[in-house]
Structure formats: C-alpha cells, structure tokens
C-alpha positions in Angstrom: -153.4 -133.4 14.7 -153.2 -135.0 10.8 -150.0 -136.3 9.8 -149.7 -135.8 6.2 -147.2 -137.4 3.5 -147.7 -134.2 1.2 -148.9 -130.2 1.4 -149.9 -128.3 -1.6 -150.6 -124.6 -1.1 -152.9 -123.0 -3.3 -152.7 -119.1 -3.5 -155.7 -118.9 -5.6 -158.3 -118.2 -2.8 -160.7 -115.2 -3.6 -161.0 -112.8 -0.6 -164.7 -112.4 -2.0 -165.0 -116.2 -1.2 -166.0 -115.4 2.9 -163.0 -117.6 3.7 -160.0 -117.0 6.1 -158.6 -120.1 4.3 -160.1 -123.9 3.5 -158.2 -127.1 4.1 -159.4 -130.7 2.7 -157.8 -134.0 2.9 -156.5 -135.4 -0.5 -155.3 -139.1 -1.0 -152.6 -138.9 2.2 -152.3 -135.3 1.4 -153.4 -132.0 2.6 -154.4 -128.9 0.2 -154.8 -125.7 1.8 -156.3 -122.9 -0.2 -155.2 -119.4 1.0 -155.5 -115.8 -0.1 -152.9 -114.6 -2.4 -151.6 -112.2 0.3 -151.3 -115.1 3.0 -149.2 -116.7 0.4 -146.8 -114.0 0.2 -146.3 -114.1 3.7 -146.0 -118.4 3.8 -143.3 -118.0 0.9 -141.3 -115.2 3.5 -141.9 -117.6 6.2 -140.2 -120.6 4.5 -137.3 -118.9 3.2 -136.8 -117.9 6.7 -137.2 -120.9 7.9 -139.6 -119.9 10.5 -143.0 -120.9 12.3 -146.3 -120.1 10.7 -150.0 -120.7 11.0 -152.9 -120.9 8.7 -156.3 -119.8 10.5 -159.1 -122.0 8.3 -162.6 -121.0 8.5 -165.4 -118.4 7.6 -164.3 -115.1 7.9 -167.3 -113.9 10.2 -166.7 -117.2 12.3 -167.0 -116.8 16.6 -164.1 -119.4 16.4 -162.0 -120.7 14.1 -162.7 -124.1 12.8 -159.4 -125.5 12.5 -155.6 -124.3 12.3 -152.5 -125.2 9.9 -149.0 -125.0 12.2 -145.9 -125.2 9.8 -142.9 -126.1 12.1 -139.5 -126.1 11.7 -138.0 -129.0 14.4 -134.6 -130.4 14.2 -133.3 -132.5 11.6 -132.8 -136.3 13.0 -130.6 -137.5 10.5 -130.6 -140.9 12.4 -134.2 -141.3 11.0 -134.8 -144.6 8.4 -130.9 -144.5 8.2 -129.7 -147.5 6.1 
C-alpha cells in the first residue's frame, strides 16, 4: 500500500507498448500511464463516483505486478479541523 499526496493519470499509453498499464513513483506522487480506452472508463468511474482498479504490468504477464485501487470512503469532515 503507497500513500500518495498527488495522482496524475496519463491516457497516452500505446496498446503497441506490451503494457496493461505502468505506475512509477514521482516526488510524493504517483503517475499512472494507461491506455486511452482505460481512461475513458476511469473518467466514467469518477463521475460516478465509484470503485475502480488499474491492473499494472506486461500484458503477457502469469501475474500481475501490481494494482491501482481508486476508492471512494466517507468524507470525515472532522479531519485537520481548525
């Protein structure tokens, strides 16, 4: 589990590339790279404020090498108050 103080999503991925999708770390960040298509489906996902996962990895991979998990959990509006 990586805690992260910032996302960017980049929809620039080639499907050519042998990639599902490629995370790195940057700074106290975390860039995924994902097919255009998977970022269709993300934007969906956030408008409807529901779950979604990014499989990273090769495509011809026995197992995946990591996973991205963008949840929605309940807004604590008592957090850092003041």
């Amino acid at each position: 589990v990586t805690g992260a103080s910032f996302f960017v999503f980049s929809g620039a991925l080639k499907s050519s590339s042998g990639f599902l999708a490629k995370s790195s770390i940057v700074e106290d960040g975390v860039m995924v790279q994902i097919t255009p298509e998977n970022m269709d489906s993300l934007r969906q996902a956030l408008r409807e404020m529901k779950d979604f996962t990014i499989t990273c990895g090769k495509v011809d991979a026995e197992d995946p090498q990591e996973h991205v998990h963008i949840q929605w959990v309940e807004d604590d509006k008592n957090f850092n108050k003041g």
